[in-house]
C-alpha positions in Angstrom: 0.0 0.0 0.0 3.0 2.8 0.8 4.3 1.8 -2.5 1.5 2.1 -4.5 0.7 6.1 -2.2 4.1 6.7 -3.2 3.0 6.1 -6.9 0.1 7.7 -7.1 2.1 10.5 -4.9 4.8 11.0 -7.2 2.2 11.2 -10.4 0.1 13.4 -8.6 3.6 16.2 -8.1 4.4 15.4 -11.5 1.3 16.1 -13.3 1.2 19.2 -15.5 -2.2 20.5 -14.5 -1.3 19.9 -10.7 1.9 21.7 -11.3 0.3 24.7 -13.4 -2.5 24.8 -10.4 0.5 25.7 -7.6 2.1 28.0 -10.5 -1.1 30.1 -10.4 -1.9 30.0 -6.5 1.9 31.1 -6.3 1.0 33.7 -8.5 -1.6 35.0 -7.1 -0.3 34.7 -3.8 2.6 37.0 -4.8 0.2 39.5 -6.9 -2.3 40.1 -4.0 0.4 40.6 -1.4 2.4 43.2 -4.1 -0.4 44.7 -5.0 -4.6 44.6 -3.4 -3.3 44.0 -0.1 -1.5 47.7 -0.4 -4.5 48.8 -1.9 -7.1 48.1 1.1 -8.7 50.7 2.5 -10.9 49.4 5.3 -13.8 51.5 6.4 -13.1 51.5 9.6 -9.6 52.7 9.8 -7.6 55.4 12.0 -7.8 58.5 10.2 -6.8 61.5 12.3 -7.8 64.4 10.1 -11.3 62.8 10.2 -11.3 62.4 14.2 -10.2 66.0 14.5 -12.7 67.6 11.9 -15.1 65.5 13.9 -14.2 66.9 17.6 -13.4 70.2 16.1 -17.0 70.4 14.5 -18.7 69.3 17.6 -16.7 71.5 19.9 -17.5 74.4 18.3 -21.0 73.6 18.3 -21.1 72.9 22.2 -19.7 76.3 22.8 -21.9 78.5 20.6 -25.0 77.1 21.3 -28.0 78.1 23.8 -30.1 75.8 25.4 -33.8 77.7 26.4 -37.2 77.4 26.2 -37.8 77.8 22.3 -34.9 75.7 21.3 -35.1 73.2 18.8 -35.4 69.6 20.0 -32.9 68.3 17.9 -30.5 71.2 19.2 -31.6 70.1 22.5 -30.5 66.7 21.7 -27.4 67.0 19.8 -26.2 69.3 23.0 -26.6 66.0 25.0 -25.1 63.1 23.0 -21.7 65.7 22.0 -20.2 66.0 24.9 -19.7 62.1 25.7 -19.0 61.9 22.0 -16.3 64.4 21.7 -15.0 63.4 25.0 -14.3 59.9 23.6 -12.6 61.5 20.1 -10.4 63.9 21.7 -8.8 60.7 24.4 -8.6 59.1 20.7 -6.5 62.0 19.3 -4.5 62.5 22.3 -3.5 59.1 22.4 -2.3 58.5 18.7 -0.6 62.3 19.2 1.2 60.1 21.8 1.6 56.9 20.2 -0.1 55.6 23.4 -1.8 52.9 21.7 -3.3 51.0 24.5 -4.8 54.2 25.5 -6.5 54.3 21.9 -7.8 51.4 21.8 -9.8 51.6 25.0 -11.0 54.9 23.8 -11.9 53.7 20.4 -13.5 50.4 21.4 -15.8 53.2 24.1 -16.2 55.8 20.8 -17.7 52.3 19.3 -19.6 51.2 21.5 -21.5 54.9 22.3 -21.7 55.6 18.8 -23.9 52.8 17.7 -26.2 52.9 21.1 -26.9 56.5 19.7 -27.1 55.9 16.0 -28.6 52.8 16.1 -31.4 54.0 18.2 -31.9 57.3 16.9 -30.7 57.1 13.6 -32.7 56.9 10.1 -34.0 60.4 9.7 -30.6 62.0 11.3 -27.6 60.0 12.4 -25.8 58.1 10.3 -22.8 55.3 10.3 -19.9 55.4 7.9 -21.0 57.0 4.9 -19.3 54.0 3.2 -21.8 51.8 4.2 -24.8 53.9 2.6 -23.1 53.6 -1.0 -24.2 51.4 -4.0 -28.0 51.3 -3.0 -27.4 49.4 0.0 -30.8 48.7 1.8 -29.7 47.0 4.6 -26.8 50.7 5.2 -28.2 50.9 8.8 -28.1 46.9 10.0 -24.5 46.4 8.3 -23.1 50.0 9.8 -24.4 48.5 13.2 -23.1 45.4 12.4 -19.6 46.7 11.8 -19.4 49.3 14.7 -20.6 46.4 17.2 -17.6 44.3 15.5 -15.6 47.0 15.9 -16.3 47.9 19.7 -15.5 43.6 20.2 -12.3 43.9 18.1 -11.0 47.1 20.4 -12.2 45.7 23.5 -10.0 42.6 22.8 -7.1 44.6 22.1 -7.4 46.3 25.4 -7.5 42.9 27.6 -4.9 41.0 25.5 -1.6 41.3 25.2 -0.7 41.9 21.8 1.8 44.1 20.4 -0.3 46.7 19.2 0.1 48.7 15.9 -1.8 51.3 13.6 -1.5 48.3 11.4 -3.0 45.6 14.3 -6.0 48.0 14.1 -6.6 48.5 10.8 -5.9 44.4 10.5 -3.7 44.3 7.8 -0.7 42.1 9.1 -0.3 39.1 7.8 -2.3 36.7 10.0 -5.1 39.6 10.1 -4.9 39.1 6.4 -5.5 35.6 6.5 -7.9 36.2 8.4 -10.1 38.9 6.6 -9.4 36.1 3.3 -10.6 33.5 5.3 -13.9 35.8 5.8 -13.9 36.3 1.8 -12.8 34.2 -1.2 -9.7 32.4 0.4 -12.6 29.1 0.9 -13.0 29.1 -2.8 -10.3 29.0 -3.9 -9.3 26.4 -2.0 -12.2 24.0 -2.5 -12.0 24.7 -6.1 -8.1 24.0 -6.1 -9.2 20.3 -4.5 -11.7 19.8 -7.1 -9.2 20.6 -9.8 -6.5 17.9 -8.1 -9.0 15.7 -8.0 -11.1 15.6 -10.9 -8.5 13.0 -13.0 -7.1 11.0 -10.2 -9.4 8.1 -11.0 -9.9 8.5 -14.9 -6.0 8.9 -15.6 -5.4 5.6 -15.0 -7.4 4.7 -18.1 -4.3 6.0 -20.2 -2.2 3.0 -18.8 -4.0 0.0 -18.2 -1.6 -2.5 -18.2 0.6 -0.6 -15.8 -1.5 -1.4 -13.0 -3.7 -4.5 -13.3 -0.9 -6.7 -11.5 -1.3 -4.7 -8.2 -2.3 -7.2 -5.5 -4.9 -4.2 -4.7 -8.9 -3.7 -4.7 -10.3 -1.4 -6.3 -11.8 0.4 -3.0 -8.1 0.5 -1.5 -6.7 2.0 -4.3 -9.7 4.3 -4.3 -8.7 5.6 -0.9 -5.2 6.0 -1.6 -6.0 8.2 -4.4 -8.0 10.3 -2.2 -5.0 10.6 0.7 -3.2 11.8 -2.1 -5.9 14.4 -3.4 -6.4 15.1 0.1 -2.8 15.6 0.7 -2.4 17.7 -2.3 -4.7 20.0 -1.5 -3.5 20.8 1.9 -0.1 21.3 0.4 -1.8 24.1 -2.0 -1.0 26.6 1.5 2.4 26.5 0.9 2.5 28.6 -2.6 -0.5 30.7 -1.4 1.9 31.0 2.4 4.5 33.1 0.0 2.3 35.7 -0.1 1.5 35.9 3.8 5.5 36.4 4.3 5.6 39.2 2.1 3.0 41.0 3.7 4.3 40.1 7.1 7.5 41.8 6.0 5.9 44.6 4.7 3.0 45.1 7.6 3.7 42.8 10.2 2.9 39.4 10.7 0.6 40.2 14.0 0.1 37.4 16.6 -1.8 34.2 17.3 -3.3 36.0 20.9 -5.0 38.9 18.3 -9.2 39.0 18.9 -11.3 37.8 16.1 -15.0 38.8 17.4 -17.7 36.3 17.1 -21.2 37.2 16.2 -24.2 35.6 17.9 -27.5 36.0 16.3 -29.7 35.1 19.3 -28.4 37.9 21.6 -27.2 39.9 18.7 -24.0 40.4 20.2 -19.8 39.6 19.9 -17.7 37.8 22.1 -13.6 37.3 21.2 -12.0 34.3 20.1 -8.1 34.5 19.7 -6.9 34.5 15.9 -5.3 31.0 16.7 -8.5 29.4 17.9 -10.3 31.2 14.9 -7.6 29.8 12.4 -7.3 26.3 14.2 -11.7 25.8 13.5 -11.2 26.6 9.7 -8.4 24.6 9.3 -10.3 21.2 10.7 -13.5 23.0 8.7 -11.5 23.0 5.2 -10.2 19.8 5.9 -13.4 18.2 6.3 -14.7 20.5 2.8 -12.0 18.6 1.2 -13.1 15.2 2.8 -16.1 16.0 1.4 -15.4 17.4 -2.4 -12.8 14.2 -2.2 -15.3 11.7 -1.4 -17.9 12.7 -4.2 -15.6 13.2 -6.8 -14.3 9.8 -6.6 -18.0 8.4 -6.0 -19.0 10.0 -9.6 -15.3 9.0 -11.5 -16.2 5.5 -10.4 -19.7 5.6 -12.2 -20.2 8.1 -14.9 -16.3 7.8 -15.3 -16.5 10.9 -17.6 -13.9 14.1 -16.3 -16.3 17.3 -17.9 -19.1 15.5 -15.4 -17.1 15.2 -12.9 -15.3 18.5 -12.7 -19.1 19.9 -13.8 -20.4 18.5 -10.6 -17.8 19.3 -8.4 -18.0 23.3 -9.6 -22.3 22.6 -8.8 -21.7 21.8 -5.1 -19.4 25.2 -4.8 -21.4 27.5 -6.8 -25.0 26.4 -5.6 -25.5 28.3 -2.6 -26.0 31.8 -4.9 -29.3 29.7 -6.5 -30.9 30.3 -3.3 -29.3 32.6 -1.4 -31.3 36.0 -0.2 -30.6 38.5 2.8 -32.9 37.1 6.1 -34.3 33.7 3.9 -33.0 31.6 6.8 -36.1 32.8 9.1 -38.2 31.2 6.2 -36.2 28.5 4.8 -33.9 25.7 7.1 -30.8 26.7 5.2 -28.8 25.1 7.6 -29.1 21.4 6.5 -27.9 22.2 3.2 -24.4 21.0 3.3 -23.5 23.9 0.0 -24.5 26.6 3.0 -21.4 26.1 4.6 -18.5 26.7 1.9 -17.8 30.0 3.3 -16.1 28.2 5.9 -14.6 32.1 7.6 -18.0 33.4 7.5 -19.6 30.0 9.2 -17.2 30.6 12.5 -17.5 34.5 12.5 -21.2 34.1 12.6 -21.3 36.6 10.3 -23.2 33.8 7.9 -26.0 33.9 10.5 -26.3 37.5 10.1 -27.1 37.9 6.8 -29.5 34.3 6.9 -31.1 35.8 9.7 -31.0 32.5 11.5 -28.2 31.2 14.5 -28.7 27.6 13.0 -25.3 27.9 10.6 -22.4 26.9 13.3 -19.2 25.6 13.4 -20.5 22.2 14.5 -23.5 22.0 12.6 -21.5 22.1 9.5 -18.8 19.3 10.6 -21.9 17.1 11.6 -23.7 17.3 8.0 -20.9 17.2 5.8 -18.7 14.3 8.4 -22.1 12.5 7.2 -22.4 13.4 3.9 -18.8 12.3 3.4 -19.6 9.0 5.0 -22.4 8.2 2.6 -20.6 9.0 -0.6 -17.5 6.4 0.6 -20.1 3.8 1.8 -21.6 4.2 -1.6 -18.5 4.5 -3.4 -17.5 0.8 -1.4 -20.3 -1.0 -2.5 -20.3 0.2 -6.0 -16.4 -0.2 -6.3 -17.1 -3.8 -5.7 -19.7 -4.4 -8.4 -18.1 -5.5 -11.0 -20.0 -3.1 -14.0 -17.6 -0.2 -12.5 -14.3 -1.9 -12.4 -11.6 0.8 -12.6 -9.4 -1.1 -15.0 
């Protein structure tokens, strides 16, 4: 059996496509850390000129206006909510002025958490978030502003109980694990799964080519069968190393951050965050992915052993990935139970964040949830690929 891995093994290095796959994840490892990851401007980011037109603006409203009888209530009102507000923006200010970062933070995750108690509630008609979050017709502006401030308040709370060296960079999360992290949250699942589909999608047909080569192995079909998928599986873990190249130049360029950084956690039911560190966070999608590839693995050799055709293959395999945007709409998990689809959980980042939940509108999509249903759905596609592997109509040779 190790010699036949080691066969398969060596095949699977030396295969063009596999080797053109790590060419491109190297390459676009190297092109998003030289040039998007420069490029990203986070909404939520520390921009001094912005705090002190803020406090400057306020201030001068506190001290020309008049509070009597005949005065507007929304005069009355802004006179109120100011002073805690500009309070929080000039500790802020001070403390960047200083480079007493610790200081900031605790004032920024305060400036957080005031702001959206006061804009959330009152806001609509007056108050705003981020005007960044009102742009491209976005309907749901106010629920993802709050959203993002209440992340935001979590995230700067962390940083003030941790122990973290902190940065301008830490808080504007673009070191190199914050990266990952923030990928993790985006397309970095994707690619990923896709890059396992693509290693996979031949390992059974190939053989095809060279009969003879192998009909003397002392092997049944269902053991060589899982062989080839430890090597798919094996494969497909190694893609991180091409796509780690780009990490290490942005750790060298921004910092590469530490595993004790806070990574908030949404939960739907009480609508509120609580902080996981960033190795906990990264640990969860790593078992997560590795059960995806379990998964993709499983099927794909389930359908090469009966349809034995690679476009139907690679076609189904691109299905299970891409499905989700059939039926996915803003809130439809209060309507539909989303969370036994196994094709709800490919966005592995946004699963554990709980940041899934929030735009389902359900607190059904979880971390465990989505090992259970895809650990089973993995076991039925090998139990089925066992007892078809032993019918003789679907030989592999």
């Amino acid at each position: 059996m190790w010699s036949y891995f080691k066969f398969e093994f060596l095949q699977f290095i030396f295969n063009k496509k596999n080797i053109a796959i790590y060419v491109i994840l190297l390459f676009f490892s190297c092109y998003y850390a030289l040039k998007i990851a420069p490029a990203y401007n986070p909404i939520e980011k520390v921009d001094v000129s912005v705090m002190e037109a803020r406090y400057l603006t306020r201030e001068e409203f506190l001290k020309n206006v008049e509070i009597n009888d005949g005065t507007h209530p929304l005069t009355k009102f802004a006179a109120q909510i100011f002073p805690e507000w500009n309070k929080y923006d000039k500790e802020r200010l001070e403390a960047i002025k200083q480079h007493n970062l610790n200081e900031y933070a605790e004032a920024t995750f305060k400036w957080y958490a005031y702001s959206d108690a006061i804009i959330f509630r009152y806001g609509g008609d007056f108050l705003y978030y981020n005007p960044r979050y009102y742009t491209y017709g976005n309907n749901y502006a106010r629920e993802d502003g709050h959203f993002a401030y209440s992340y935001s308040a979590s995230r700067f709370e962390g940083y003030t109980k941790g122990k973290s060296n902190l940065t301008i960079n830490v808080f504007e999360e673009r070191t190199a694990l914050q990266t990952l992290q923030r990928q993790l949250h985006s397309y970095l699942p994707f690619i990923l799964i896709v890059s396992c589909i693509l290693f996979t999608v031949d390992i059974v047909i190939k053989d095809r080519r060279n009969p003879t080569l192998l009909q003397g192995l002392p092997l049944s079909d269902w053991i060589r069968l899982m062989i080839k998928g430890a090597v798919s599986l094996v494969g497909s873990i190694l893609a991180i190393i091409p796509l780690s190249v780009g990490l290490l130049i942005i750790g060298v360029q921004n910092g590469f951050g530490d595993f004790n950084l806070p990574v908030p956690i949404y939960h739907s039911v009480e609508e509120l965050f609580s902080n996981i560190t960033i190795r906990e966070y990264l640990i969860q999608n790593v078992v997560f992915l590795v059960i995806w590839f379990l998964f993709i693995i499983s099927l794909l050799l389930l359908v090469s052993v009966t349809l034995k055709n690679e476009f139907a293959t690679l076609l189904i395999g691109c299905l299970v990935v891409i499905v989700e945007f059939a039926y996915f709409s803003r809130g439809i998990g209060v309507f539909r139970d989303v969370q036994w689809y196994p094709t709800s959980y490919v966005q592995v980042g946004q699963i554990i964040s709980g940041y899934r939940n929030y735009l389902y509108g359900t607190d059904e999509l979880t971390f465990g949830t989505g090992l259970s249903i895809i650990g089973l759905c993995t076991c039925i596609f090998l139990l089925l690929t066992f007892l078809i592997s032993n019918h003789k109509k679907f030989k592999l040779l």
